[in-house]
Structure formats: C-alpha cells, structure tokens
BADOFI-661747 format. One record per residue: z, x, y of N, C-alpha, C in turn; residue number from 1. Coordinates in steps of 0.001 Angstrom, whole numbers, plus 500000, padded with zeros to 6 digits. Each point is the difference from the previous one (the first is absolute). Layout:
// residues N
PT|nZ|nX|nY|caZ|caX|caY|cZ|cX|cY|i
PT|Z|X|Y|Z|X|Y|Z|X|Y|NUM
...
END
This chain:
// residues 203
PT|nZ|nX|nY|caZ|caX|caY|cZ|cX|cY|i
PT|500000|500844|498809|500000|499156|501191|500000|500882|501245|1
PT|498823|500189|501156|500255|500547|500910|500653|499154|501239|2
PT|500768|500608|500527|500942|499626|501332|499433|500288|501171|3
PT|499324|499192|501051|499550|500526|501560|501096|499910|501040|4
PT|499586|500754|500872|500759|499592|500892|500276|498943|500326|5
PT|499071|499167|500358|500326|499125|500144|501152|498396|499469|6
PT|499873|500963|498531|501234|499112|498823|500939|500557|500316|7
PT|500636|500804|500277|500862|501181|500545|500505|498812|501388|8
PT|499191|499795|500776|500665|499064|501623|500323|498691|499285|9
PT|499331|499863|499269|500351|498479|499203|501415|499812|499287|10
PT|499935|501434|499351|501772|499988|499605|500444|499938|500948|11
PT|500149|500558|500782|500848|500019|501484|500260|498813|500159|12
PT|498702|499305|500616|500517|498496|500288|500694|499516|498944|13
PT|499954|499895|498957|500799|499460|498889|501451|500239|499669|14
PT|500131|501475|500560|501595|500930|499753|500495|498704|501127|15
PT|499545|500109|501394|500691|499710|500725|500249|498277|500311|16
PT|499520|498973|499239|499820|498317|499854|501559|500597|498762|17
PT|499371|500974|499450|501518|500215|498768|500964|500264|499935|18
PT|500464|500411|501910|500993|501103|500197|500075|500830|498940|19
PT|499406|500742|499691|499831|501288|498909|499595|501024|501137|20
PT|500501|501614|499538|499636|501140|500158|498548|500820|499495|21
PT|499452|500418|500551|498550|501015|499369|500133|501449|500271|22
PT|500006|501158|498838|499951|501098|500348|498888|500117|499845|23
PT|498780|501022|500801|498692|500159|499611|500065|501296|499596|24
PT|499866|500547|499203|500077|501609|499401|498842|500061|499272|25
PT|499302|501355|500492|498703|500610|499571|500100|500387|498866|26
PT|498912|500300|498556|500461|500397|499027|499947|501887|500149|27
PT|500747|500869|499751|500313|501628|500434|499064|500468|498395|28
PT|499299|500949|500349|499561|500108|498579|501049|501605|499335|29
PT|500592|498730|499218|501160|501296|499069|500865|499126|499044|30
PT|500318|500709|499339|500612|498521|499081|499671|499765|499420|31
PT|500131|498421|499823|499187|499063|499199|498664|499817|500593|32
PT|499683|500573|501332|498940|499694|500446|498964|500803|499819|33
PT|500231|501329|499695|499414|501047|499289|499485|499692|498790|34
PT|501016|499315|499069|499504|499859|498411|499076|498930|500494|35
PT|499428|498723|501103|499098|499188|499825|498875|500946|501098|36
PT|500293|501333|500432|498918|500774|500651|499108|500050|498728|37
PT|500695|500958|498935|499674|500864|498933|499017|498553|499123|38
PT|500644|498722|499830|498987|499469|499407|499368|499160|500665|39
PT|499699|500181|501502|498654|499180|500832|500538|498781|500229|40
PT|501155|499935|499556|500254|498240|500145|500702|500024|502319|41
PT|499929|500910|500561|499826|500061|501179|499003|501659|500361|42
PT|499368|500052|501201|499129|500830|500165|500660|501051|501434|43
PT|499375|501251|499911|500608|501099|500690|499007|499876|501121|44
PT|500727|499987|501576|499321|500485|501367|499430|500977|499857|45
PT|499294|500421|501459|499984|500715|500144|500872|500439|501657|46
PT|499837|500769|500495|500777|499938|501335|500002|498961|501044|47
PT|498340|499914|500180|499352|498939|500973|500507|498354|499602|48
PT|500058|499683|498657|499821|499258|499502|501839|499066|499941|49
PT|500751|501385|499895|501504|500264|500342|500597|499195|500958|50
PT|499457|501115|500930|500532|499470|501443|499350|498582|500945|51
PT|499047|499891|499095|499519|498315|500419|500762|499028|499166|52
PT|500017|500295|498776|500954|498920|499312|501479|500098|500813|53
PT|500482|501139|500364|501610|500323|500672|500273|498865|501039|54
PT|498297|500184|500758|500310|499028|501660|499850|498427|499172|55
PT|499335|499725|499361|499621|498720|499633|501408|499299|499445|56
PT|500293|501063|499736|501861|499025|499128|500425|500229|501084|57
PT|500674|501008|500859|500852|499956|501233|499321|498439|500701|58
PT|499226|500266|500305|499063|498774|500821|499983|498294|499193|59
PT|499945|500160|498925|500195|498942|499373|501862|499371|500163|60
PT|500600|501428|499855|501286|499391|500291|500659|499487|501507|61
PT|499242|500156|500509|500101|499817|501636|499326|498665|500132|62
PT|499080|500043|499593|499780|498298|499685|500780|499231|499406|63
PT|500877|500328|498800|500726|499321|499241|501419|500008|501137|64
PT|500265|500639|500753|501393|500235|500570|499841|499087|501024|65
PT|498708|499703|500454|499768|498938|501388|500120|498414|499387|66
PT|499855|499950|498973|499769|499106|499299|501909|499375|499490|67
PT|500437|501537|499601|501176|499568|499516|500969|501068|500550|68
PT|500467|499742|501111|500743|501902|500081|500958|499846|499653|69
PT|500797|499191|499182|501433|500245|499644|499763|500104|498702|70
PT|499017|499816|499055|500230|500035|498676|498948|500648|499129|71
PT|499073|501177|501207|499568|501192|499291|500488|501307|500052|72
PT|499872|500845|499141|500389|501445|500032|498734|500575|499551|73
PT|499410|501249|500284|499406|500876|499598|500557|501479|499440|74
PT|499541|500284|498840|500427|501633|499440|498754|500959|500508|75
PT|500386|500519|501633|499121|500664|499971|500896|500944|501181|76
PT|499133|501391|500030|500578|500603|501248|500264|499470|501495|77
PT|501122|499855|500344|500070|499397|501284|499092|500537|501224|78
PT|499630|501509|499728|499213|500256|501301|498831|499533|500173|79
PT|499560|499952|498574|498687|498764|499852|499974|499102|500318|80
PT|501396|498873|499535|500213|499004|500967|499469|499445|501325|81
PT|500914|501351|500286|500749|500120|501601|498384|499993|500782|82
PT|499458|500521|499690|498477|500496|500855|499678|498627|500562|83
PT|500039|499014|498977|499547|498537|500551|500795|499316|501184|84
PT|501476|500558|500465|500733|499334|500558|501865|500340|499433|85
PT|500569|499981|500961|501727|500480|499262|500200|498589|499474|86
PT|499722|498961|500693|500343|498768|499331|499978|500377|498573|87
PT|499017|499983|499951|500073|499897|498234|500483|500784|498676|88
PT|501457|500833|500990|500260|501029|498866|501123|498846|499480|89
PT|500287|499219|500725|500918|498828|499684|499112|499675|497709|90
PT|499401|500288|499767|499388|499182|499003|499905|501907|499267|91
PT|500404|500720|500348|500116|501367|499476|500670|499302|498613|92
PT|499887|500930|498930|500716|499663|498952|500703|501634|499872|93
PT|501679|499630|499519|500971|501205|499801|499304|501144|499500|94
PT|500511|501501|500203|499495|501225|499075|500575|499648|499005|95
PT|499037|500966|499416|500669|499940|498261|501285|500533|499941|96
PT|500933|499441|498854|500869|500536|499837|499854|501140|498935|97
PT|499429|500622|500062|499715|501292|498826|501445|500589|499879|98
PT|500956|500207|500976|501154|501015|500003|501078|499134|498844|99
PT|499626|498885|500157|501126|498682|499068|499843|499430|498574|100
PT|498396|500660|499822|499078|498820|499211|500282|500894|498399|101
PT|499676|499501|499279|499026|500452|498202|499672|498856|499242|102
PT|498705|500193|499605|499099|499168|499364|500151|500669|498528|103
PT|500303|498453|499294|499760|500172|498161|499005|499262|499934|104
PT|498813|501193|499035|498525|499637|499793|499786|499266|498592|105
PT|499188|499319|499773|499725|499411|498779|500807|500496|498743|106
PT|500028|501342|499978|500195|501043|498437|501359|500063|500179|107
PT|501031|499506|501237|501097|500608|500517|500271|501192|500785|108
PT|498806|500563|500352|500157|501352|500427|501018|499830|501527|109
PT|500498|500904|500765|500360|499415|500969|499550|501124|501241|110
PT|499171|499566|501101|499537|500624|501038|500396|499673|501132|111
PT|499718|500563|501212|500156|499611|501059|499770|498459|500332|112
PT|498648|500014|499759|499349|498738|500315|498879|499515|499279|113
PT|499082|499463|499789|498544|499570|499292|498859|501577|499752|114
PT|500479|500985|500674|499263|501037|500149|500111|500973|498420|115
PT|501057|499496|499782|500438|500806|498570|498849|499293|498744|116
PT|499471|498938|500279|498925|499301|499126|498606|500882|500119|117
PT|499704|500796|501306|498825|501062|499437|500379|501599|500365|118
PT|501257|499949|500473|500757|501286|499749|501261|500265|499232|119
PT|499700|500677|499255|501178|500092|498440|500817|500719|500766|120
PT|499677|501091|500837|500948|501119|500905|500982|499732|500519|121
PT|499694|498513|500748|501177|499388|500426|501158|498940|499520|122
PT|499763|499657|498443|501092|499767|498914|500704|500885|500081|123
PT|501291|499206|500271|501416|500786|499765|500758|499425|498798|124
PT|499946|499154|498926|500324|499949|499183|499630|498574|499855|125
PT|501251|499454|498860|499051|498906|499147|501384|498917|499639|126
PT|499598|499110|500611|501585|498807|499885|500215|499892|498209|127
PT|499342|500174|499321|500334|499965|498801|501056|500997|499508|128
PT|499821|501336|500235|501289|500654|500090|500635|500993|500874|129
PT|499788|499803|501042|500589|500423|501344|500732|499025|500599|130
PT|501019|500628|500364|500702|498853|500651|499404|500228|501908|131
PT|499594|498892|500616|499934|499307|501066|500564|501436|501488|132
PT|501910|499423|499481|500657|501133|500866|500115|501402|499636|133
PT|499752|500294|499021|499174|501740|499747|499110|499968|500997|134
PT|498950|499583|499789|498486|500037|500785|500604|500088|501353|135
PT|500371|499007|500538|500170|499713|501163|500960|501487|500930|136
PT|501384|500037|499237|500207|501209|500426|499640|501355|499734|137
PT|499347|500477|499029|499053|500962|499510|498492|499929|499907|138
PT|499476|499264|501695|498480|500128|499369|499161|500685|499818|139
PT|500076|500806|499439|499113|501254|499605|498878|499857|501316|140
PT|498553|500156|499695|499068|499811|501008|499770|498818|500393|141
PT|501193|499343|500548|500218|498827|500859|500301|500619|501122|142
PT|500540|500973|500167|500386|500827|501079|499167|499945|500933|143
PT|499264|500346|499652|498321|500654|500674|499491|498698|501318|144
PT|500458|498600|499017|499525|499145|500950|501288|499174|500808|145
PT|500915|499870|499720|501323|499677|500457|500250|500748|501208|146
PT|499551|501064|500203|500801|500811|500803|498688|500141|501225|147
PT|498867|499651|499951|499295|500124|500802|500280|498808|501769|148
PT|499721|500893|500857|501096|499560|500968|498399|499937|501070|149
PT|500188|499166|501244|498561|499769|500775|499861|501435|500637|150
PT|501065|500647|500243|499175|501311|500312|499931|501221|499461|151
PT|499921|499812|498763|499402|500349|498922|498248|500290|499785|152
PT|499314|498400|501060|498671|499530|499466|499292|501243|500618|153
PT|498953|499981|498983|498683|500855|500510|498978|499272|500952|154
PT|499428|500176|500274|498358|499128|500310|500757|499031|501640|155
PT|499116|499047|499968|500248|499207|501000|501592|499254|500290|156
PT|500012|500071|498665|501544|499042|500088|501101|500682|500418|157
PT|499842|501594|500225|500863|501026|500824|500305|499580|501564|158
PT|498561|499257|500245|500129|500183|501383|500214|498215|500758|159
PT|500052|499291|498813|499980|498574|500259|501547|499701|500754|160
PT|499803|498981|501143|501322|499885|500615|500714|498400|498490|161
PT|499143|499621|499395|500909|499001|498918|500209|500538|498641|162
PT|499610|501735|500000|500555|499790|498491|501794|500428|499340|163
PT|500966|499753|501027|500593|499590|499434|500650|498608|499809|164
PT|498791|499023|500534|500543|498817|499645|498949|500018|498891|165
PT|498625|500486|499735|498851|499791|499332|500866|500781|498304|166
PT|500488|501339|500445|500145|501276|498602|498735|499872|498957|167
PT|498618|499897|500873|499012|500614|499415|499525|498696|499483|168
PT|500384|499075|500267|499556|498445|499153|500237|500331|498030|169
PT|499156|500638|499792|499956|500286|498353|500074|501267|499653|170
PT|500687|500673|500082|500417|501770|499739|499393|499849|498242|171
PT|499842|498849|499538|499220|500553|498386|498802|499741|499982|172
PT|499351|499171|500999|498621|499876|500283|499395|501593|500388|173
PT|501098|500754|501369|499698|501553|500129|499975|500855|499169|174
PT|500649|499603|498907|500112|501155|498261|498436|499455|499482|175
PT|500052|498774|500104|498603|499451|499412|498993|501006|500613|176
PT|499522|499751|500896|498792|500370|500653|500204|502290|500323|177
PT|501391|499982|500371|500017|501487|500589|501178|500785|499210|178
PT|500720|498910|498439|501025|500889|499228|500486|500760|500238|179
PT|500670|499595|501621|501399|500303|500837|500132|498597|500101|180
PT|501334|499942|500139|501330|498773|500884|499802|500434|501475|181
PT|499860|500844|500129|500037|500307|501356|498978|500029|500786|182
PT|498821|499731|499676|498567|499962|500486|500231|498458|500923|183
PT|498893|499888|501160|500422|498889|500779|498949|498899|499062|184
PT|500253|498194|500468|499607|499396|499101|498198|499813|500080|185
PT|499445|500235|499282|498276|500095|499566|499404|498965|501129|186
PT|500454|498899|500139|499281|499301|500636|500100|500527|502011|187
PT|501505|500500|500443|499913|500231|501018|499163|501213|499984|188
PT|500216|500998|499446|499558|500861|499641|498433|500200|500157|189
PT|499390|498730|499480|498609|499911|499677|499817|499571|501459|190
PT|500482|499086|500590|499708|499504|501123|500152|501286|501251|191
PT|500887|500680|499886|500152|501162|501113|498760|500971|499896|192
PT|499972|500194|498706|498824|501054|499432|497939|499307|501696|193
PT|500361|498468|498522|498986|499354|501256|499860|499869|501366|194
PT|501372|500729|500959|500383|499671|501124|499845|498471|500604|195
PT|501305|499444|498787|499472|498475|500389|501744|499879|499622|196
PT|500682|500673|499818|501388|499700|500508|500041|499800|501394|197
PT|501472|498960|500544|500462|499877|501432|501048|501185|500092|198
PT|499045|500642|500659|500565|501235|501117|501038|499647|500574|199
PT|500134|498927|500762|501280|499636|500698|500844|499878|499244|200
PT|499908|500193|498455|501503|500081|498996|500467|501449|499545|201
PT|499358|500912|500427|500052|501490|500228|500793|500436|500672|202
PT|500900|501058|499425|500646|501237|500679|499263|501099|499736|203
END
C-alpha cells in the first residue's frame, strides 16, 4: 500500500476530529530498515534525491502542524525545522534518549537501540543470560555511545547553536552512515555539505 502525502494531511485531519496525537518519523536506514534496504522491500537515495525527500517531510509536517498544531510532533532535526520558522520547533519531537535506553532484539540480544539488528558490534549481551543490571552497569562498548556529549560532535553539529537540545538527533544513524557516535547527524550534515543548512543556526 503506498502512502502520499497527501493521506499523511488526511490523518491529520482525522488525529485531530479524534483528539489523538501524530508523530511523523522518517524511516533512518539502519536497523530493521537496513534488513528491508538489503531485500529491496524499501530503496536507497541518492544525495539529491535525500535532501528533497528531507524538505518534503519537514514541509509536509508544517502543513500537518497548521492543520493541527497541538497534536503533531515531528522526529527530525530541529534546525531543519527551525529554517521554516521558530514557531514550529513547538512540534520538535524530544532527543533521543540513547544515554537511558537498551533495546532487546528478536534473538534477545541486547543493544543500544535497533542499530544492533545490522550491527553485531554494538550487542552488549543477551537477556537470555545476562542479567539487565550487569549490562547496564558494565556496558562494555556501550560506553562509546553513552558518554558522547554535544561537544564532542564532529561535522556541523559542532557548530549548531541546538545541539544540545538536538544531541545529534540519531548518534546511531551517525555510526550508520560515518561508524562514529560522534560524527554530526547525515542528514544535517548532507544539507551543510549542500550549503543549504540555516546559517543563522551557526556558531
């Protein structure tokens, strides 16, 4: 079943006749989203192709927020947001909690987050016989991403005045694409590269 934008404003109207909430979140390719890269069941950008789909969801959600501004959120970088207007960081959705989080994967394995499904590297053990608070206070190469702090970031997100409300949007999307935590996130990244980041969010 394909979804247009336009079904996308239609939920909207519908969330909001429902008093219901809408998060709109892009799919990140890593994960589970990787294993449907690997079998075609979704298809890989290219840069151009990227950063037009990037504005089209920001933009789509700005439609959806006029429509409903109390009961959308977007998962996306706020400076991206922000470019359209500060109003609308109101519909920002929280950073990740990576510093709080661990994900148990299908097999039990236990990772940071969904990223441990096409990176084994970042399994730290396995709820079947690890206990939980081992992991948690001994995380071996959990470290690596726990401890990564906003000025820490490499790339654009060094110099962004929101990333420490942002902390990189997806620090495992940055392992994805640049296998550092500390790399800034691909999409601002991609967008600065294009000189199509807002400058006015620059230090």
């Amino acid at each position: 079943m394909k979804i247009t934008y336009d079904d996308i404003l239609n939920l909207v109207t519908l969330a909001r006749e429902l008093d219901s909430k809408i998060l709109l979140q892009p799919i990140l390719p890593l994960g589970r989203a990787k294993v449907l890269l690997k079998d075609k069941l979704i298809i890989k950008l290219n840069k151009d192709k990227t950063i037009n789909l990037v504005n089209k969801f920001i933009e789509t959600a700005i439609k959806a927020y006029e429509i409903y501004p109390d009961g959308i959120f977007i998962h996306a970088p706020p400076a991206l947001i922000a470019r359209y207007g500060l109003k609308y960081l109101k519909m920002a959705h929280r950073k990740c909690p990576y510093k709080n989080m661990l994900a148990v994967l299908w097999d039990g394995s236990i990772a940071p987050c969904a990223i441990g499904i096409s990176h084994p590297e970042t399994i730290i053990g396995n709820i079947k016989k690890d206990s939980i608070i081992d992991i948690w206070l001994h995380p071996k190469g959990y470290l690596a991403m726990r401890y990564v702090k906003p000025e820490d970031f490499i790339g654009v997100c060094s110099r962004c005045i929101f990333n420490k409300y942002c902390a990189g949007f997806c620090i495992a999307y940055s392992y994805e694409t640049y296998g550092d935590y500390k790399f800034s996130n691909p999409y601002c990244q991609l967008m600065y590269d294009a000189d199509l980041f807002p400058r006015e969010f620059l230090l």
